[in-house]
N, C-alpha and C positions, 0 to 999 in steps of 0.2 A: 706453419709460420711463413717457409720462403710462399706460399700462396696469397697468405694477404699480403706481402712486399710489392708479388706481381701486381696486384690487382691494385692497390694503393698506388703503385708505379703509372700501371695504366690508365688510371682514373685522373692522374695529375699531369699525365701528356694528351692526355684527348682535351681536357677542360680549357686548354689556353685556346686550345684549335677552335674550339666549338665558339668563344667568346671573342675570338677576333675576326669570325668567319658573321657571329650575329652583330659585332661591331660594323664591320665591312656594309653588311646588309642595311645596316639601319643609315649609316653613311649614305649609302647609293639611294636609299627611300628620300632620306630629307634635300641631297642635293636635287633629286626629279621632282618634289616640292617646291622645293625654290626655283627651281625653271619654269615649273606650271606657274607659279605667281608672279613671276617677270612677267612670262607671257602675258598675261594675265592683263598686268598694270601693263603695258605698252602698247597692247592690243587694244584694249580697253578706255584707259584714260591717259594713252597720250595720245595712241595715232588717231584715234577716233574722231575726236575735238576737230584735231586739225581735217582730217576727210570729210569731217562733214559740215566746215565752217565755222564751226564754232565762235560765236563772235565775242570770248575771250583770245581764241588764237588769232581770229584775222587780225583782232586789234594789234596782239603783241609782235606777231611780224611786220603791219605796219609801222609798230615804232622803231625795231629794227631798221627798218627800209627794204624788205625782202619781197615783199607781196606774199600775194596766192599761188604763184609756182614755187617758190621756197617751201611755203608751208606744205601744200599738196604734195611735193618732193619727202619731205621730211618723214610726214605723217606717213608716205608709203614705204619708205624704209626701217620705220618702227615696227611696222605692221610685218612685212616681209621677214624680219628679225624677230618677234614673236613666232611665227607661224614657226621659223628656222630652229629657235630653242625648243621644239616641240618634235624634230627630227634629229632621231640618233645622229645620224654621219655628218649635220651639220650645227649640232650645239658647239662647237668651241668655237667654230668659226664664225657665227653668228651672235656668240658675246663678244668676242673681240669685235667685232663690227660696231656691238650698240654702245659696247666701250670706249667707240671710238668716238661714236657719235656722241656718247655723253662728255667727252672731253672739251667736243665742240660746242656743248650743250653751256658747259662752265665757263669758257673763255665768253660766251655773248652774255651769260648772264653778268658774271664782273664787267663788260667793257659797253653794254645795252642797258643794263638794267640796275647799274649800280652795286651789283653783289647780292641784288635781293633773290632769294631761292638759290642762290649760286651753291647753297649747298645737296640740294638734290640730287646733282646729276652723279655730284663726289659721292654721296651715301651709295648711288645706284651702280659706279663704277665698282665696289668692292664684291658684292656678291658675282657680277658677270666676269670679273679676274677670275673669282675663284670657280666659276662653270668651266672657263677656256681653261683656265691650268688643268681642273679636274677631267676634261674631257678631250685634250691636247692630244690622247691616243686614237682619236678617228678623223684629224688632221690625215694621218698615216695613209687610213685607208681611204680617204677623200682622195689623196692626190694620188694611190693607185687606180682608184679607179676612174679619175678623168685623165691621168696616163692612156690605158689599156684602151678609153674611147675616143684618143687624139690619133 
């Protein structure tokens, strides 16, 4: 009898371990998911347009008034921010970036464009929060290690 106890004891403390260790896992699978598909979309179908003229984007930073150095600017910071959420040591710091940029993204579409799209950049802000919060722990070892090479 005290043996099935053990053993039923045992069975009931490994089980939560095993299930928040395959939670944990599946967590860390769908957030590396959703960075490959940022990347993905930024690399893709934002910065791209703009780097290679696209003449829906020339149009739309002409009506801005920004030209082809804003846009070619732009586009290479999307770009740069793709490639970055695709490197360990620099995914948080690299959605707080596109984060940021998407901030800037909603303030021209409300104040350029009327509010039209202006929700895009808000949808795209919530997943790259949740990359930097998630990945906020190699902030740490970023700034050790361009310490260590100052």
């Amino acid at each position: 009898m005290s043996q099935t106890v053990a053993s039923t004891t045992a069975a009931s403390t490994s089980a939560p371990a095993t299930s928040e260790t395959a939670r944990g896992r599946r967590a860390r699978i769908a957030l590396r998911v959703l960075q490959v598909l940022l990347a993905l979309f930024y690399g893709i179908a934002s910065a791209l347009p703009k780097l290679i003229a696209n003449s829906a984007a020339v149009e739309s930073f002409d009506k801005i008034g920004w030209g082809s150095g804003a846009m070619y600017t732009i586009g290479a910071l999307e770009l740069a921010g793709a490639v970055a959420l695709l490197v360990p040591l620099l995914q948080s710091v690299a959605a707080t970036a596109l984060g940021a940029l998407m901030v800037g993204a909603f303030i021209v579409q409300l104040t350029a464009f009327h509010g039209q799209n202006a929700a895009t950049p808000v949808i795209l802000i919530v997943p790259l929060a949740l990359i930097a919060w998630a990945r906020r722990g190699q902030n740490t070892e970023l700034l050790r290690l361009l310490r260590r090479r100052a």
